[in-house]
N, CA, C and O atoms as CSV, one atom per row, in Angstrom:
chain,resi,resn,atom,element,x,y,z
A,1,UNK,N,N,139.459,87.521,102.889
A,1,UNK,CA,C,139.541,88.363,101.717
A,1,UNK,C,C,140.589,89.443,101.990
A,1,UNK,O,O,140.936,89.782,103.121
A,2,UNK,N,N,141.123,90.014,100.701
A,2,UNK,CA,C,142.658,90.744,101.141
A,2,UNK,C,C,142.235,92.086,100.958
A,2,UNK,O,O,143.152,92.906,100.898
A,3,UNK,N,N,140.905,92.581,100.840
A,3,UNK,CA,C,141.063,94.229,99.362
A,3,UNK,C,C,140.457,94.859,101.114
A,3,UNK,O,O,139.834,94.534,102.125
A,4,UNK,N,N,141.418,96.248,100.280
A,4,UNK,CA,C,141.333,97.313,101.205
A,4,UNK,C,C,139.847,97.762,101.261
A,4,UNK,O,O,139.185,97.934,100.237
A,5,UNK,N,N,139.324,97.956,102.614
A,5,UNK,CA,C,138.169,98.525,102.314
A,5,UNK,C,C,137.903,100.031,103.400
A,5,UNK,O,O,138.769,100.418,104.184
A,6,UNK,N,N,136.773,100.603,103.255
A,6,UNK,CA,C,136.998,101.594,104.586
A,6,UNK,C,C,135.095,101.520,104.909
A,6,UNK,O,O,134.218,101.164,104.122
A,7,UNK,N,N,134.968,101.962,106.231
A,7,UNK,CA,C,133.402,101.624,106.669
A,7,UNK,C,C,132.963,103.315,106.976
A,7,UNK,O,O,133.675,104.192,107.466
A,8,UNK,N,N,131.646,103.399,106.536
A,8,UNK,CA,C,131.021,104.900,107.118
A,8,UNK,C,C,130.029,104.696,107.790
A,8,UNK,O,O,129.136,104.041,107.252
A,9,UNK,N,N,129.858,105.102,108.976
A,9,UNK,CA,C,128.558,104.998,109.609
A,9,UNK,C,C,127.710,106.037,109.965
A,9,UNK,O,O,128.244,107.092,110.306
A,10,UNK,N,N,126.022,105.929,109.954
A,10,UNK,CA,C,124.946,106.717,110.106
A,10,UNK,C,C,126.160,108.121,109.364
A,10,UNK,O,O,126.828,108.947,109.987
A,11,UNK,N,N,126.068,107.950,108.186
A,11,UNK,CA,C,126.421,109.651,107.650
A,11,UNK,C,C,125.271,110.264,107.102
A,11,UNK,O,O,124.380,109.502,106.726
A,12,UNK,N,N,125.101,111.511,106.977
A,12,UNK,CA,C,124.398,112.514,106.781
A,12,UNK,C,C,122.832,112.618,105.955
A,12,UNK,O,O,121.839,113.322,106.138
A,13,UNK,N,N,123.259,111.308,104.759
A,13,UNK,CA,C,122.440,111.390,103.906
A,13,UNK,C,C,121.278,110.017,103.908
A,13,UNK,O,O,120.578,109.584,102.993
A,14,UNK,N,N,121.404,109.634,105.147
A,14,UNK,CA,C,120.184,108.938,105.273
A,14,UNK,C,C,119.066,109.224,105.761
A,14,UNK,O,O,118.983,110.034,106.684
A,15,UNK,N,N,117.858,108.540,105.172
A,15,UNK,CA,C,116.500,109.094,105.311
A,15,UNK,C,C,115.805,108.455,106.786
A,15,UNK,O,O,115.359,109.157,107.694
A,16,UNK,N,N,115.832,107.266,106.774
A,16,UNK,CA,C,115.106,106.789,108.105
A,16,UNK,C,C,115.974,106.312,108.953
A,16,UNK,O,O,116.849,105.505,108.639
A,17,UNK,N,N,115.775,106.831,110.234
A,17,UNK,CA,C,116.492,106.836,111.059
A,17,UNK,C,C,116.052,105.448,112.137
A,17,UNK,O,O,116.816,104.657,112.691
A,18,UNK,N,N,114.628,105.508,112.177
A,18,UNK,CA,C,114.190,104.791,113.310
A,18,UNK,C,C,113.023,103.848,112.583
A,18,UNK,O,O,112.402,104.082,111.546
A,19,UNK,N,N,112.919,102.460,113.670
A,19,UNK,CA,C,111.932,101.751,113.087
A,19,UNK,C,C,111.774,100.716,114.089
A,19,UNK,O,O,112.653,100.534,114.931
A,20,UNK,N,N,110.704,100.020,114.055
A,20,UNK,CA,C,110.271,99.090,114.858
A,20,UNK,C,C,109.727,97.682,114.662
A,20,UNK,O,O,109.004,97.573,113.672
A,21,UNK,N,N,109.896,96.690,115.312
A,21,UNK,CA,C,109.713,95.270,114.741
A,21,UNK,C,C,108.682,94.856,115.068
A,21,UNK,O,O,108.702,94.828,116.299
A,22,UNK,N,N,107.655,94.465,114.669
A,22,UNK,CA,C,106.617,93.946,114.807
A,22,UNK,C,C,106.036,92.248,114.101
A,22,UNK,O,O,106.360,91.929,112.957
A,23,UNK,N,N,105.378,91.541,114.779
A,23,UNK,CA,C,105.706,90.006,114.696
A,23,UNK,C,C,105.110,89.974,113.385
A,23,UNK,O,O,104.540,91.028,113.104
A,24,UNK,N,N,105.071,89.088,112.506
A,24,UNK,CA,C,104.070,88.547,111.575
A,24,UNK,C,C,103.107,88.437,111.538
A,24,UNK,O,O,102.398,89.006,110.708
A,25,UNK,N,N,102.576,87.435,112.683
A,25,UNK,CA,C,101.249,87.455,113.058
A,25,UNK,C,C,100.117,88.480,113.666
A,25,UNK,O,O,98.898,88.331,113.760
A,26,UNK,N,N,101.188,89.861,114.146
A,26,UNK,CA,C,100.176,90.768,115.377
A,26,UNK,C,C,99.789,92.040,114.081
A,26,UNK,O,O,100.248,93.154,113.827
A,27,UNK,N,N,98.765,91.216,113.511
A,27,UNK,CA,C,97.751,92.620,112.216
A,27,UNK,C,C,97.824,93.746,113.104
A,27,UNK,O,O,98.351,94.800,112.747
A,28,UNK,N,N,97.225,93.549,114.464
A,28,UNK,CA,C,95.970,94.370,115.185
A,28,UNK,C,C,97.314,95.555,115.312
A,28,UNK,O,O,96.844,96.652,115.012
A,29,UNK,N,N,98.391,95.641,115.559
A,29,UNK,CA,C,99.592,96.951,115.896
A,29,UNK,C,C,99.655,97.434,114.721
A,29,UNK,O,O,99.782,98.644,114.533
A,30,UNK,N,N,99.557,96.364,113.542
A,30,UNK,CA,C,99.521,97.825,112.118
A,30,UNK,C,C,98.129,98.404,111.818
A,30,UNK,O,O,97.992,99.436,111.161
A,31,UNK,N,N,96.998,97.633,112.375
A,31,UNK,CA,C,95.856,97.874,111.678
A,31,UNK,C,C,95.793,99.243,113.005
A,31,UNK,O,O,95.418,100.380,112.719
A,32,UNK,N,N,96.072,98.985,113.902
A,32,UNK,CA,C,95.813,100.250,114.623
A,32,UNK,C,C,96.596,101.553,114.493
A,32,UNK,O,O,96.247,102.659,114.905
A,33,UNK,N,N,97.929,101.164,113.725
A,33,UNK,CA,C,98.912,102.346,113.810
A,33,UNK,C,C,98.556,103.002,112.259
A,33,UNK,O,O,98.808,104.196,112.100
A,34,UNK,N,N,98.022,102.289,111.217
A,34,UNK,CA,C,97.051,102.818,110.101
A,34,UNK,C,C,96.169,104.090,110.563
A,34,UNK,O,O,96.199,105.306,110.376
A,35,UNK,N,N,95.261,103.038,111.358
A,35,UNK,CA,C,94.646,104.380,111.525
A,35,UNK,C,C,94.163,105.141,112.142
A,35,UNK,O,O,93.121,105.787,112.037
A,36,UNK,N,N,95.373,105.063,113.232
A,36,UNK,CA,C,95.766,106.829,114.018
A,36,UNK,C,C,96.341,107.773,113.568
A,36,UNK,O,O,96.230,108.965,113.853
A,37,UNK,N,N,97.324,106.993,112.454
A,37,UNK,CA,C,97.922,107.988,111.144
A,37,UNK,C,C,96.337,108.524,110.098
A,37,UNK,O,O,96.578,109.186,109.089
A,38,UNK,N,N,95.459,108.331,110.288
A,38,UNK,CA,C,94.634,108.915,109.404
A,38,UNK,C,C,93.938,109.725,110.177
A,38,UNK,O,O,93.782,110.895,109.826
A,39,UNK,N,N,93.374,109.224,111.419
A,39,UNK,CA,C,92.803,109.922,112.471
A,39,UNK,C,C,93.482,111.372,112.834
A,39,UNK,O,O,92.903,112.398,113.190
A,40,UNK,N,N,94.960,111.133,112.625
A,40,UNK,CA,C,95.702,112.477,113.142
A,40,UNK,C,C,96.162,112.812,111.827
A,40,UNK,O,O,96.782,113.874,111.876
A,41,UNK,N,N,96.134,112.563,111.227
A,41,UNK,CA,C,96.428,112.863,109.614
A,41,UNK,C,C,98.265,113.306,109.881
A,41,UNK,O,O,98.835,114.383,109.708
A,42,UNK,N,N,98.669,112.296,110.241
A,42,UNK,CA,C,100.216,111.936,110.224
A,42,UNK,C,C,100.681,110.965,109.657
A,42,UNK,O,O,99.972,109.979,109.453
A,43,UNK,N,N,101.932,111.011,109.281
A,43,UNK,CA,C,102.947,110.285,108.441
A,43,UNK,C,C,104.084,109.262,109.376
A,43,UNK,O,O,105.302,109.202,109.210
A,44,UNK,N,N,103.321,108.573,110.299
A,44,UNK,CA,C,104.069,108.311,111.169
A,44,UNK,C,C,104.969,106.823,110.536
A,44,UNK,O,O,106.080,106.473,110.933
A,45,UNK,N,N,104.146,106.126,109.486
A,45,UNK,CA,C,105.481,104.897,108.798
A,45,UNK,C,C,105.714,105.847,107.303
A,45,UNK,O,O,105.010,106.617,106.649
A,46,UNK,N,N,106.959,105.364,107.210
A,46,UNK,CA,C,107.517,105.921,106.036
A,46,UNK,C,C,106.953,105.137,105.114
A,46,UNK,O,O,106.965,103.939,105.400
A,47,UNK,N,N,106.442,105.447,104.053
A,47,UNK,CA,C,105.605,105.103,103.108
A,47,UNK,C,C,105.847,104.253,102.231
A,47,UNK,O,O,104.890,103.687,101.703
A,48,UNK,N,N,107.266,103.911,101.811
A,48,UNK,CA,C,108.102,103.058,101.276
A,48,UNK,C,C,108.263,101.507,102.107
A,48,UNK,O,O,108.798,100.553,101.543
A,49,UNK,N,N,107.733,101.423,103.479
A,49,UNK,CA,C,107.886,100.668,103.823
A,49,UNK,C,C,106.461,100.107,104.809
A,49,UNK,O,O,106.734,99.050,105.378
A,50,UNK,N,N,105.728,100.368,104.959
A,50,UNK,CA,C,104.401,100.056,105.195
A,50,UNK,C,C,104.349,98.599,105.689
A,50,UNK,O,O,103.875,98.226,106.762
A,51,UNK,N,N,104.833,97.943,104.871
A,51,UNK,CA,C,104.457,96.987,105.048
A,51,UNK,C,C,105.415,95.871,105.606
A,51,UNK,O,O,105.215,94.777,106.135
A,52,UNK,N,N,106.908,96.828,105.162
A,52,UNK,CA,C,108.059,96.209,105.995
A,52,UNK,C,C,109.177,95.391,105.252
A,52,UNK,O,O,109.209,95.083,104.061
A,53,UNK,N,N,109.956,95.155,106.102
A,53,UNK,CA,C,110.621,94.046,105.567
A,53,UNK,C,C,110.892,92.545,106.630
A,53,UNK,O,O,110.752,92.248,107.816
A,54,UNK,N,N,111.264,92.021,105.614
A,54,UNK,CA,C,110.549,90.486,106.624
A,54,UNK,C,C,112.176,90.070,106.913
A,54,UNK,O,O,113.102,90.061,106.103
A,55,UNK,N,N,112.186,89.727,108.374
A,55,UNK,CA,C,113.702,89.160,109.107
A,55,UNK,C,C,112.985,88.776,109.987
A,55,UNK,O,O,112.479,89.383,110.931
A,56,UNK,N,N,112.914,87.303,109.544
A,56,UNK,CA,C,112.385,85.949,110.912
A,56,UNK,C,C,111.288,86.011,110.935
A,56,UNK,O,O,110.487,86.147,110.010
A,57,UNK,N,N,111.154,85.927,111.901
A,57,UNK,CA,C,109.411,86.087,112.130
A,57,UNK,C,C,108.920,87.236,112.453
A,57,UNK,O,O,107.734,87.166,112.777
A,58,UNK,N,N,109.555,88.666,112.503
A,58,UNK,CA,C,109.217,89.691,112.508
A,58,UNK,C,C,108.630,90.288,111.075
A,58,UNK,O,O,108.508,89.625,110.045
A,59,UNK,N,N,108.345,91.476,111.214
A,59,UNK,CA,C,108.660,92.782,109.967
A,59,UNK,C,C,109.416,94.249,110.567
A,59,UNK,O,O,108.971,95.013,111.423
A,60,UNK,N,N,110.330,94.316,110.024
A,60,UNK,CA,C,110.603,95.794,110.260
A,60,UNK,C,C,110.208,96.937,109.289
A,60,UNK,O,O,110.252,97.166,108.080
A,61,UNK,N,N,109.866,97.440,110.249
A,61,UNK,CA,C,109.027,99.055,109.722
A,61,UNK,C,C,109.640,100.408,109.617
A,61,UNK,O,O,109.421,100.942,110.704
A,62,UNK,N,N,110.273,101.198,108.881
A,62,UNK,CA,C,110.742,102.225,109.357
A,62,UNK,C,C,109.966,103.199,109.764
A,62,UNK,O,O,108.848,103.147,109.252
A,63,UNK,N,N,110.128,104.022,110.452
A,63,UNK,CA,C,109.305,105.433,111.063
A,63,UNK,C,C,109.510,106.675,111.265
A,63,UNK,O,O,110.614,107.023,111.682
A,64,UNK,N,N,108.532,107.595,111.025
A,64,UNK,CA,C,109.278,108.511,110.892
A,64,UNK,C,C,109.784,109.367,112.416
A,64,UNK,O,O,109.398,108.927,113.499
A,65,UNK,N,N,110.590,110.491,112.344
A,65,UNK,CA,C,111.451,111.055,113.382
A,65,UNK,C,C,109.528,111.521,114.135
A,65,UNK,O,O,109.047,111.139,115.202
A,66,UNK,N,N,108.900,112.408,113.088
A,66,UNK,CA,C,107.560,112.482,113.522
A,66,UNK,C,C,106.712,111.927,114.784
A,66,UNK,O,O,106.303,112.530,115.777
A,67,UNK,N,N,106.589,110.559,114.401
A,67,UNK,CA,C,106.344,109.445,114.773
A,67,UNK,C,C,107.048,109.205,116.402
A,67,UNK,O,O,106.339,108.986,117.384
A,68,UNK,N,N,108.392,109.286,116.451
A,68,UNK,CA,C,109.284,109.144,117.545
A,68,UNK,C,C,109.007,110.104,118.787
A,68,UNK,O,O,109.166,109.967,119.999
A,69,UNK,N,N,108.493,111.205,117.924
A,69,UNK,CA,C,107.866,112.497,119.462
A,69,UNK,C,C,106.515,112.611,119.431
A,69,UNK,O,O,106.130,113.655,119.959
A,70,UNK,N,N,105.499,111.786,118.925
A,70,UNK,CA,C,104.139,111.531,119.152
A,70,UNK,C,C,103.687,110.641,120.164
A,70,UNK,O,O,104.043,109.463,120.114
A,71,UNK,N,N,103.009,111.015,121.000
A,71,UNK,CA,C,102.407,110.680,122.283
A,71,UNK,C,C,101.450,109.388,122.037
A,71,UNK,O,O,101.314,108.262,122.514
A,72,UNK,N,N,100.837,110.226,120.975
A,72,UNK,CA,C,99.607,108.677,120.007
A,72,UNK,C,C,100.666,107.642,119.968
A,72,UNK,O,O,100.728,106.767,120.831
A,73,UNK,N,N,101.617,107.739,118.840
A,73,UNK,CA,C,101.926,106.979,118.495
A,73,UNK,C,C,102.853,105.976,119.411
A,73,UNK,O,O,103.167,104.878,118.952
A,74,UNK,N,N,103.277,106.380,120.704
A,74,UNK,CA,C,104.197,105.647,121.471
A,74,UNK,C,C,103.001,105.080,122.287
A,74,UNK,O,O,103.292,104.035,122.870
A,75,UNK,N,N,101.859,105.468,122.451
A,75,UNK,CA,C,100.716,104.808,123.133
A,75,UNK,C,C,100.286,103.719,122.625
A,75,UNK,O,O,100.229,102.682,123.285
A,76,UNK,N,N,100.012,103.780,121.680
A,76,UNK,CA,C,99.940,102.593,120.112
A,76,UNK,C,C,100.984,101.885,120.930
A,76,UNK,O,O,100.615,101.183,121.872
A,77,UNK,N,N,102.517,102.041,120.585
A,77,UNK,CA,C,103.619,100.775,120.949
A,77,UNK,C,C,103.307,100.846,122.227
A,77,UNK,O,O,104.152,99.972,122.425
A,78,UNK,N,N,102.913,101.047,123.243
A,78,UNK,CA,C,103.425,101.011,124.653
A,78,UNK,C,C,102.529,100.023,124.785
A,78,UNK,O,O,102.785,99.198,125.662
A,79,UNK,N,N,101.385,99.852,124.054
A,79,UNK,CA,C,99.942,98.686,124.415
A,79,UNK,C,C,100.740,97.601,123.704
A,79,UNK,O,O,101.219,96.850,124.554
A,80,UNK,N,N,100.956,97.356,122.876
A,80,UNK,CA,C,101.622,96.359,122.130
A,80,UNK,C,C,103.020,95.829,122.518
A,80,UNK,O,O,103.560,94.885,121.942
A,81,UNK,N,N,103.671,96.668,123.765
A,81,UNK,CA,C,104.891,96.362,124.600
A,81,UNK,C,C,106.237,96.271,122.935
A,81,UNK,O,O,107.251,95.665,122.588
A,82,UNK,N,N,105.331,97.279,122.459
A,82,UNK,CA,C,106.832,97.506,121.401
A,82,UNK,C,C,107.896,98.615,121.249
A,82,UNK,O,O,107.390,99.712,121.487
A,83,UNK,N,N,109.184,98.686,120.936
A,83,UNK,CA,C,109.602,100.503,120.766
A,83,UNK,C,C,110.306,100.167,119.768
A,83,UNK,O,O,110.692,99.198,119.115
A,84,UNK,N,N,110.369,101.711,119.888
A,84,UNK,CA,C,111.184,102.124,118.596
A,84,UNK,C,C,112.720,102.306,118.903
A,84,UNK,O,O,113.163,102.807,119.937
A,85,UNK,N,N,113.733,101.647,117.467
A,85,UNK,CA,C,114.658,101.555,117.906
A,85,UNK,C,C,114.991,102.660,116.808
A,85,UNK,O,O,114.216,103.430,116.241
A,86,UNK,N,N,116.505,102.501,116.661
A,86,UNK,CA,C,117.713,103.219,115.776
A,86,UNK,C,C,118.239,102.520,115.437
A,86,UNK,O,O,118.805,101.655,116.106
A,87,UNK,N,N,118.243,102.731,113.428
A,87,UNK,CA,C,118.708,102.370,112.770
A,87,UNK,C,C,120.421,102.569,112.994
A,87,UNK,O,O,120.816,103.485,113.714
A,88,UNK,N,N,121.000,102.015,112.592
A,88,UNK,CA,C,122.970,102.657,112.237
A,88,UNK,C,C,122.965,101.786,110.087
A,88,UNK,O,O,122.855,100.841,109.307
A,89,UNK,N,N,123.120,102.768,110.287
A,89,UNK,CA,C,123.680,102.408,108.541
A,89,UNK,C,C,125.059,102.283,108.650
A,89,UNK,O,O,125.681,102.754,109.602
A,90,UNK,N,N,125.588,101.662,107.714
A,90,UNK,CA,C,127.130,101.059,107.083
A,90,UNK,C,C,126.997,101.063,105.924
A,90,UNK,O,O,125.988,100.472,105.539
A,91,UNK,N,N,127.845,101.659,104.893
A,91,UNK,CA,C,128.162,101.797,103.957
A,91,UNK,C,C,129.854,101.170,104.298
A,91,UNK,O,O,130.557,101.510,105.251
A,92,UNK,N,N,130.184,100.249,103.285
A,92,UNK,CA,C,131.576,99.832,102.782
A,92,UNK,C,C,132.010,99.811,102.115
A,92,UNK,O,O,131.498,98.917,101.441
A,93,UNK,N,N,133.191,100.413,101.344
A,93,UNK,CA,C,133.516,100.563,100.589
A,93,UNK,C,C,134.846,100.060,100.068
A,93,UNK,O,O,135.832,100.379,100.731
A,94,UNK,N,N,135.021,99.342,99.013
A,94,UNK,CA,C,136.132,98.198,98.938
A,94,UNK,C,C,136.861,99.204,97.876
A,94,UNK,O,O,136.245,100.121,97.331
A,95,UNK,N,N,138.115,98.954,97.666
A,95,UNK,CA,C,139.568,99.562,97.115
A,95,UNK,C,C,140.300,98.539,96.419
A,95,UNK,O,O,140.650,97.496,96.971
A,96,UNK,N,N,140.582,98.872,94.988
A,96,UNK,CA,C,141.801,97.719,94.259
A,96,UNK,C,C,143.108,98.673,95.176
A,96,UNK,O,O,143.057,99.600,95.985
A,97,UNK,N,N,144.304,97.821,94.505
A,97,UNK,CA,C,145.290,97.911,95.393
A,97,UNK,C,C,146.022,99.602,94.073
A,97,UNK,O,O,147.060,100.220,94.309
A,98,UNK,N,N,145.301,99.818,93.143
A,98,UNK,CA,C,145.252,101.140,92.860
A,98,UNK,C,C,145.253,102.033,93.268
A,98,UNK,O,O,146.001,102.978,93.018
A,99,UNK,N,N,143.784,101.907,94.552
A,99,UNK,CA,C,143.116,102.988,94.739
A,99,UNK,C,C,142.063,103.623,94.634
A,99,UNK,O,O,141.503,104.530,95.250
A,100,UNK,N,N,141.775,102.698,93.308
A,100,UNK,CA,C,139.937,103.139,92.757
A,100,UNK,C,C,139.204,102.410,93.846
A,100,UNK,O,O,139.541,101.413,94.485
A,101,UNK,N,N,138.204,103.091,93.899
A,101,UNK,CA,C,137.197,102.475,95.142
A,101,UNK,C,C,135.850,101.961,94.154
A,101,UNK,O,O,135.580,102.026,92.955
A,102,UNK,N,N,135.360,101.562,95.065
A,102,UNK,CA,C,133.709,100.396,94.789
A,102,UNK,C,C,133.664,99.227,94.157
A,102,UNK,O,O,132.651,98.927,93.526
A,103,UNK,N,N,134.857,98.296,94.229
A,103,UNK,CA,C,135.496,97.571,93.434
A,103,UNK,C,C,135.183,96.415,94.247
A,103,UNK,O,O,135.552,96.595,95.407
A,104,UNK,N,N,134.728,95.483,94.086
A,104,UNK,CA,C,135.042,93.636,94.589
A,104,UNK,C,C,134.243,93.414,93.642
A,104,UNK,O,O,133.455,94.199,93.114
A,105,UNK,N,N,134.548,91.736,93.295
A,105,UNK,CA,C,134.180,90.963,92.521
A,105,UNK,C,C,132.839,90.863,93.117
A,105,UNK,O,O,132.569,90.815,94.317
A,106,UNK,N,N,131.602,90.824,91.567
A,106,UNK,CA,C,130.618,90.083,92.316
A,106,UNK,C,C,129.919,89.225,92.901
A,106,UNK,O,O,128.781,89.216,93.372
A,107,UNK,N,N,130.998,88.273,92.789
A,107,UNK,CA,C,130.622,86.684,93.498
A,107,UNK,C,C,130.765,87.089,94.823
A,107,UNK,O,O,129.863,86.874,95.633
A,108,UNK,N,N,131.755,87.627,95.121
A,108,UNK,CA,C,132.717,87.651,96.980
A,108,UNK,C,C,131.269,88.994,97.011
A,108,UNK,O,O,131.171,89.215,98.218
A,109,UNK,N,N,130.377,89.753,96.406
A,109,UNK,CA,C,129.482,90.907,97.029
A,109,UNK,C,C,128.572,89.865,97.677
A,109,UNK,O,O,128.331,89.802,98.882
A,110,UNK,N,N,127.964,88.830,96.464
A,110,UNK,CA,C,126.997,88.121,97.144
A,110,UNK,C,C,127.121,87.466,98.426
A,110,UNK,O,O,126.457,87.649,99.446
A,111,UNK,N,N,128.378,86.426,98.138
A,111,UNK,CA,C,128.451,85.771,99.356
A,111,UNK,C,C,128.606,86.474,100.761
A,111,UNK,O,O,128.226,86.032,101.845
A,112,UNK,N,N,129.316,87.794,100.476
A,112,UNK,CA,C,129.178,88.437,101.656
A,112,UNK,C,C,127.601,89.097,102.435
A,112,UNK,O,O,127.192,89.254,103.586
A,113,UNK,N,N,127.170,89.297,101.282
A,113,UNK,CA,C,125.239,89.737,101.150
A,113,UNK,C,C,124.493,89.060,102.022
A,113,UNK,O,O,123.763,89.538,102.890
A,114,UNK,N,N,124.811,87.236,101.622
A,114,UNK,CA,C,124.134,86.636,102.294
A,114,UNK,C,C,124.463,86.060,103.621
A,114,UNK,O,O,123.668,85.515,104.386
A,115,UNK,N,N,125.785,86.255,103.807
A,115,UNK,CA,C,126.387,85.893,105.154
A,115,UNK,C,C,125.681,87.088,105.840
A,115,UNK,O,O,125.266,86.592,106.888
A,116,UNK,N,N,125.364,88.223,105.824
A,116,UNK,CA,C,125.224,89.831,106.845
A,116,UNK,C,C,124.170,89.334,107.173
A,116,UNK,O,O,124.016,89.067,108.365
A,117,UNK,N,N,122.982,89.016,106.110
A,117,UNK,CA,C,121.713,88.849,106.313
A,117,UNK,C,C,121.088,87.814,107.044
A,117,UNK,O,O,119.887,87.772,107.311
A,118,UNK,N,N,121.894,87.027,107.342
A,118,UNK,CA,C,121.943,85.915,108.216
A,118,UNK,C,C,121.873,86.293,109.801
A,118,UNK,O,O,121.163,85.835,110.696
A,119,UNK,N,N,122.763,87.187,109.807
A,119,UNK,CA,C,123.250,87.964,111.513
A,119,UNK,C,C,121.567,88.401,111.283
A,119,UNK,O,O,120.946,88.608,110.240
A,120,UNK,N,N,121.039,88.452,113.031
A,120,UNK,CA,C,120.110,88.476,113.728
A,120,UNK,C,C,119.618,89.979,113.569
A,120,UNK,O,O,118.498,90.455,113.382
A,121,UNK,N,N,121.363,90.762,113.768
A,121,UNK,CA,C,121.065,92.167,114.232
A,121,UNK,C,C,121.097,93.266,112.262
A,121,UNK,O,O,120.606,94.383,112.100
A,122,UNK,N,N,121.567,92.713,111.542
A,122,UNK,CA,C,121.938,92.781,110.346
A,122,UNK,C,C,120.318,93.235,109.808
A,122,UNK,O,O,119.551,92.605,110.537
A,123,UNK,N,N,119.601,93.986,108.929
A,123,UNK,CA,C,118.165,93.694,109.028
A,123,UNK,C,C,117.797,93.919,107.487
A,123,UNK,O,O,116.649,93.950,107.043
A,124,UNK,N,N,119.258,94.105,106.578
A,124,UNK,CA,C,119.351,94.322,104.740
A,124,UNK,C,C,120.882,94.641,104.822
A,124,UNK,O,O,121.672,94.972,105.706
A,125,UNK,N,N,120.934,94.304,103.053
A,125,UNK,CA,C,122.212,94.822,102.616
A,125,UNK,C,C,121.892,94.907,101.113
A,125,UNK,O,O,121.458,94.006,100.396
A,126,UNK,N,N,122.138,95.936,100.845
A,126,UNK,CA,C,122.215,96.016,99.315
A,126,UNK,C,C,123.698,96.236,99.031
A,126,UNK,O,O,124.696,96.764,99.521
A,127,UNK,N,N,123.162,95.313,97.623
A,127,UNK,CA,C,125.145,96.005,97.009
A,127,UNK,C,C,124.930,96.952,95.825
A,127,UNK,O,O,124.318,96.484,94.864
A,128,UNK,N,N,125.386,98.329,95.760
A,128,UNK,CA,C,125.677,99.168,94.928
A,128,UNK,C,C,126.701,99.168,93.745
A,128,UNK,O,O,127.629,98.704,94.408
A,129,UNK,N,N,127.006,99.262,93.042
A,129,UNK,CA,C,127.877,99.430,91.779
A,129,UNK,C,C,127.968,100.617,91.167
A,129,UNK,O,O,127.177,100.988,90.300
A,130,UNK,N,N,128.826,101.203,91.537
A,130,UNK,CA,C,129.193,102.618,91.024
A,130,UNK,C,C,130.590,102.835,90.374
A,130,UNK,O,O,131.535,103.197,91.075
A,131,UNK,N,N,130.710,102.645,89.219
A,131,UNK,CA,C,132.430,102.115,88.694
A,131,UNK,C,C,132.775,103.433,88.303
A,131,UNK,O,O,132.209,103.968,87.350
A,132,UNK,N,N,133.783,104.079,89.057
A,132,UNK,CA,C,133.995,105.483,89.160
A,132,UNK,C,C,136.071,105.670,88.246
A,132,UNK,O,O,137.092,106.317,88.480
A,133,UNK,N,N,135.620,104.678,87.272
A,133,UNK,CA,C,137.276,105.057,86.475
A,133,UNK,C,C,136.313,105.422,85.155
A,133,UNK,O,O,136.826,105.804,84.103
């Protein structure tokens, strides 16, 4: 593909930073991380995602920064031999040969959509549309 594009990474205005993968099958790490978050009356999964999103045979969970300096809660993963990683966000942003930005066709958004989501390490992609002429 020829169109100019430019990449931003982890900038300012993202919300979850960190999150952790947990298998499909292992209930017993959410049913327990439920409810130590009630027990301690903490917000340790981001609420929007509870339940996750599904890549392979995992789910990924986001979590909160909270969560990341809680003793409970790394005790929880440390029995379950799980951690918490870091997110990196990418935002891309494509350019006609104008200049206007947020521009590709939406056939070439999809196919690119579903090629990312394919990669192992890749874990979503949304495509945005913001037509800024």
């Amino acid at each position: 593909m020829t169109t100019n594009y430019s990449i931003d990474c982890n900038t300012g205005s993202m919300g979850n930073k960190y999150y952790i993968m947990v298998d499909k099958d292992n209930r017993d790490i959410r049913r327990e991380l439920r409810k130590g978050m009630e027990e301690e009356n903490k917000d340790w999964i981001i609420s929007s995602s509870a339940t996750g999103i599904r890549k392979g045979h995992s789910y990924v969970i986001a979590v909160s920064e909270q969560a990341v300096n809680d003793e409970k809660f790394l005790s929880i993963l440390n029995k379950y031999d799980t951690q918490v990683k870091k997110f990196v966000w990418c935002y891309i942003r494509f350019e006609k040969s104008d200049g206007s930005r947020y521009w590709i066709p939406e056939e070439d958004a999809v196919k690119m959509k579903n090629e990312l989501e394919n990669n192992e390490s890749i874990i979503t992609v949304s495509i945005d549309y913001i037509n800024d002429q």
